[in-house]
N, C-alpha and C positions, 0 to 999 in steps of 0.2 A: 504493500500500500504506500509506503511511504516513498520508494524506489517512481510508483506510477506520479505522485504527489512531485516530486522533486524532478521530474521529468518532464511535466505539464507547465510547471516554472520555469526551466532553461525554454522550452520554446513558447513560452509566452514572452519571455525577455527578449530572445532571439528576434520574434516576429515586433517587437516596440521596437526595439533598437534597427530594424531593417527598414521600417513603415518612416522612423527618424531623419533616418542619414538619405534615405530614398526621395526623389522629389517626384510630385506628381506630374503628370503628364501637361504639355503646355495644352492649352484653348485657344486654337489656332482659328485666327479671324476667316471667316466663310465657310468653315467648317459646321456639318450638322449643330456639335454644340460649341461652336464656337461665338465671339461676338461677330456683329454684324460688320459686312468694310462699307465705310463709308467715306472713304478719301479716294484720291486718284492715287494709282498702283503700276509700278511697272511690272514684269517676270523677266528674272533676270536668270542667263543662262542654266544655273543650276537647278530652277524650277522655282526659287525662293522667290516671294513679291514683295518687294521696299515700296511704303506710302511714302509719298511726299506734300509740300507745299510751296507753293510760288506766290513771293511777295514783291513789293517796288514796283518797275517799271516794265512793260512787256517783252520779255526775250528776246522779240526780234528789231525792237527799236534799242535794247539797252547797250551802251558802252561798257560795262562791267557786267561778271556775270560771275557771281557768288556762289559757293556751294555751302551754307552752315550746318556745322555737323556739333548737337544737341549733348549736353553732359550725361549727369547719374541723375535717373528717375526724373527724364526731362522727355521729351518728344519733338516731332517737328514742329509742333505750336509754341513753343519757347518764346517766353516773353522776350520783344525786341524793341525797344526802345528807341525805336527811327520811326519819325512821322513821313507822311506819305511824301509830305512837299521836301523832305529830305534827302529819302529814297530820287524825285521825281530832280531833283536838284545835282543830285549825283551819278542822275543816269542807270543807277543799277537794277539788277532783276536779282534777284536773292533767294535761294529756293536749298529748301529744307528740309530732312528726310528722318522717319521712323528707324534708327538703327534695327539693327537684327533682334526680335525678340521683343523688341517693344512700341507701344504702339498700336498700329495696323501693319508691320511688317512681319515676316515670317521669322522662325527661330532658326537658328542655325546652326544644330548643334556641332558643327565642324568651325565657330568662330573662331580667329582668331586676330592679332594684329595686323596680318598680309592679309587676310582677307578684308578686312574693314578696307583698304584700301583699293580693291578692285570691287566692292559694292560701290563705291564714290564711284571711281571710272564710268563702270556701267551705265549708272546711273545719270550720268553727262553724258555720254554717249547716245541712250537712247531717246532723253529730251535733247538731243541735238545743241547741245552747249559750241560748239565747237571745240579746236584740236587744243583750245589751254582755256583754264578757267583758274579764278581765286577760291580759296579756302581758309578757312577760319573755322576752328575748333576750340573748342572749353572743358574745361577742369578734367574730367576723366575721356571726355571726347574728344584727350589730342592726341590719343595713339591711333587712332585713323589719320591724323593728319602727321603725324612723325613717320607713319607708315606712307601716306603719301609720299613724304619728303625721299622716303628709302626706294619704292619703289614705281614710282611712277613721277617721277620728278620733269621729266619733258613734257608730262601734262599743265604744269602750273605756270600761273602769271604772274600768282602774287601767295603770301603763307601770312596768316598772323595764327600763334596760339596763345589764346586768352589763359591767365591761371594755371597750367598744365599740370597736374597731379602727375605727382611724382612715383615713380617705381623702386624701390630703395633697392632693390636686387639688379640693378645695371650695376652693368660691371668695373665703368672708370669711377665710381666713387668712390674716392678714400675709405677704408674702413673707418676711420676714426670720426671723419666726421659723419657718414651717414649711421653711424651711430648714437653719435650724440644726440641729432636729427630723431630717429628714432624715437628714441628713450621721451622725447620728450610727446608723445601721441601720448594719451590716455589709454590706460591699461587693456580698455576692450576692444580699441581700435588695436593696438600692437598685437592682439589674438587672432582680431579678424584677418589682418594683413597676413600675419602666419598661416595660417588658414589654407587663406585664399593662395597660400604659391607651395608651399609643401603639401598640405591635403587638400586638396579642393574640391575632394569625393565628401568632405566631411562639411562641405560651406554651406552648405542648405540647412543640415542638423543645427550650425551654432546659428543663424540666424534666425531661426524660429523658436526654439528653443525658449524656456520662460525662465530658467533657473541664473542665469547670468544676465548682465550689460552685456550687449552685444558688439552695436552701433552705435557711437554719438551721431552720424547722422541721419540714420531711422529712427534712433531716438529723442532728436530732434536737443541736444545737450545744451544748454547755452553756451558751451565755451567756443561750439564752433563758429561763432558772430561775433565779427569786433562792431563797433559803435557806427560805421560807415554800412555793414551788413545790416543790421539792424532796421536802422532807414531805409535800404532800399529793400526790405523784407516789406516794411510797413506801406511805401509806395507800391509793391508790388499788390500786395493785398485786396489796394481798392481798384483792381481789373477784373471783369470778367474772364476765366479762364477753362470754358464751357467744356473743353474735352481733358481736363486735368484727371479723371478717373479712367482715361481709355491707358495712359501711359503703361500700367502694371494690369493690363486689363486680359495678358496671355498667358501669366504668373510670373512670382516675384522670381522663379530662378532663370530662365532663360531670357530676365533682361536686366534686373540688378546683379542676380548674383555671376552669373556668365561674366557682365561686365569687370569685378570685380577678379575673378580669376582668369582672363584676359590678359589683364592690366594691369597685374600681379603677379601674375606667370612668369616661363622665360621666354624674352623676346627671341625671333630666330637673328635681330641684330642689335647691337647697342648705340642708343640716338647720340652719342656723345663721340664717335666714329664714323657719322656721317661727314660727305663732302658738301662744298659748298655748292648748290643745284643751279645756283645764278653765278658763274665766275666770270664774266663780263658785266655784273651788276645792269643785268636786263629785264629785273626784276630785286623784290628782296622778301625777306625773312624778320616778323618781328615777333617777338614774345615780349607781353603782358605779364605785371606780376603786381602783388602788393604786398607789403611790407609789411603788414598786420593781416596776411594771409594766416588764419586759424587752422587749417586745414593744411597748407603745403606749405613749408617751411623755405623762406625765401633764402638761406644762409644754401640750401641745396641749389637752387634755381639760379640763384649768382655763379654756383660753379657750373654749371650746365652752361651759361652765358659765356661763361671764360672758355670754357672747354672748345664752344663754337662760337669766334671772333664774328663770322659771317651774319648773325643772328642781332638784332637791333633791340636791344632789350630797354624797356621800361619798369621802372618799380615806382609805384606810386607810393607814397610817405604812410601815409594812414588808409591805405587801400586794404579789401579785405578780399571774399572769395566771388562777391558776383559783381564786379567791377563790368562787365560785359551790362548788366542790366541799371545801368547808371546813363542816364539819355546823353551827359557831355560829354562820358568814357567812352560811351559806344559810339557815339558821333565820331571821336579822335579818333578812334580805332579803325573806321570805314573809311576817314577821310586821306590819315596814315597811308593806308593800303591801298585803296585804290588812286590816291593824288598826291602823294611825296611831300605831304604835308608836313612839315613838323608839329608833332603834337604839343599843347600848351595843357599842360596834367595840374589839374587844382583838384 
């Protein structure tokens, strides 16, 4: 009895702990139970469909032709903070896309950082962007543009990466200081990052999980806002943001957590050994940063900046993580880019 007793316990443990670590199957938009698509869709060679959106000025009258690629638990409707007479001022067509997995785009469980970068491609290809477009990525969505820069670099016009979260597992950085760097993330985050690049069969388990911190930022922590976040937390608020529930709407592991083991992972190359893509300055490269960045520690990004001379770096004084959603930041950032502007950063 006791033998039947103690055997009915290992596989009831077995079956919690399998049901745990196991994520469930994604809800794939137009699928029987899936949600409904409601955006424009292309199929891209591998069968997957990337939603997109097109803002600014009409593709075929515009001078610039943007591709924005969307952070963590963001979409292609990503607050942007250019008004129409801006856009119409600037000439540009700006157009926006559901990463893999989230969204109305399909999942992809063969994600990786090269692939993020020929979903871009594709995706100007078969909106007919022509043979070079600009790009511009944020916080976790610039390993598709660091991926652009590695391998599709004859496609681009122009590169800014906003915030770029950083990977601590590349290879040129000093042990000592991406250590220090480290140490300094809050306890639950230094787990998840572990996690997510040594086990990443185990990431779904510690994110859902009730018995620890997990996330500070699914858990929404105050530390990760400095006084500049804040504000633009609170201006953001008062926007309608009508498909804000579709982002996580195919489940949380094939679009945060993928993300997070992605771009956590190991890269197939290290961004700090890349070449200079523009070496006739026919083009350029800039990186965004803030110095009260709560999330990615700017003491790492100065050396990324040093490591790539090529790269035109900003650090704004009292900037924090969504400097992209600040209407004068995002104005500099677009005018930077596409008009050789010197930025004037207050």
């Amino acid at each position: 009895m006791f033998t039947v007793a103690a055997s009915v316990l290992v596989v009831s443990a077995v079956i919690y702990v399998y049901r745990s670590v196991k994520p469930p199957p994604p809800k794939i938009c137009g699928t029987p139970n899936g949600p409904p698509v409601s955006s424009p869709r292309i199929k891209l060679n591998d069968g997957r469909h990337l939603a997109y959106r097109e803002r600014g000025v009409a593709k075929e009258h515009a001078k610039y032709k943007v591709i924005l690629v969307h952070g963590f638990d963001s979409s292609k409707d990503i607050y942007l903070p250019l008004s129409q007479d801006t856009m119409d001022e600037l000439g540009v067509y700006i157009l926006s896309f559901d990463r893999a997995g989230y969204g109305e785009s399909d999942p992809n469980p063969n994600r990786s950082v090269k692939s993020e970068a020929y979903d871009i491609q594709e995706l100007a290809d078969q909106l007919k962007l022509g043979q070079k477009f600009y790009v511009i990525g944020m916080s976790i969505g610039t390993h598709p543009i660091w991926a652009c820069l590695k391998y599709i670099p004859h496609r681009l016009a122009g590169v800014t990466l906003v915030v770029p979260v950083i990977n601590y597992w590349w290879p040129s950085f000093p042990p000592k200081l991406k250590n220090e760097a480290y140490k300094k993330q809050l306890k639950r985050d230094q787990c998840k990052l572990r996690i997510a690049h040594y086990a990443p069969a185990l990431l779904y388990w510690w994110m859902t999980q009730k018995f620890f911190p997990y996330s500070s930022i699914l858990q929404r922590h105050p530390i990760i806002l400095n006084k500049r976040d804040l504000q633009t937390v609170q201006k953001m608020s008062q926007e309608p943001m009508p498909n804000e529930h579709k982002i996580r709407q195919q489940g949380v592991y094939e679009s945060l957590h993928r993300d997070m083991m992605v771009h956590f992972g190991n890269w197939e190359f290290d961004p700090m050994e890349l070449k200079n893509p523009f070496p006739d300055n026919e083009a350029s490269v800039h990186l965004w940063h803030g110095h009260e960045d709560k999330l990615v520690p700017y003491e790492l990004q100065r050396y990324v900046a040093k490591k790539l001379p090529w790269i035109r770096y900003h650090e704004v004084s009292d900037g924090g993580h969504l400097m992209i959603h600040e209407s004068s930041l995002c104005v500099a950032m677009f005018r930077e880019l596409l008009l050789g502007e010197e930025p004037i950063i207050a």
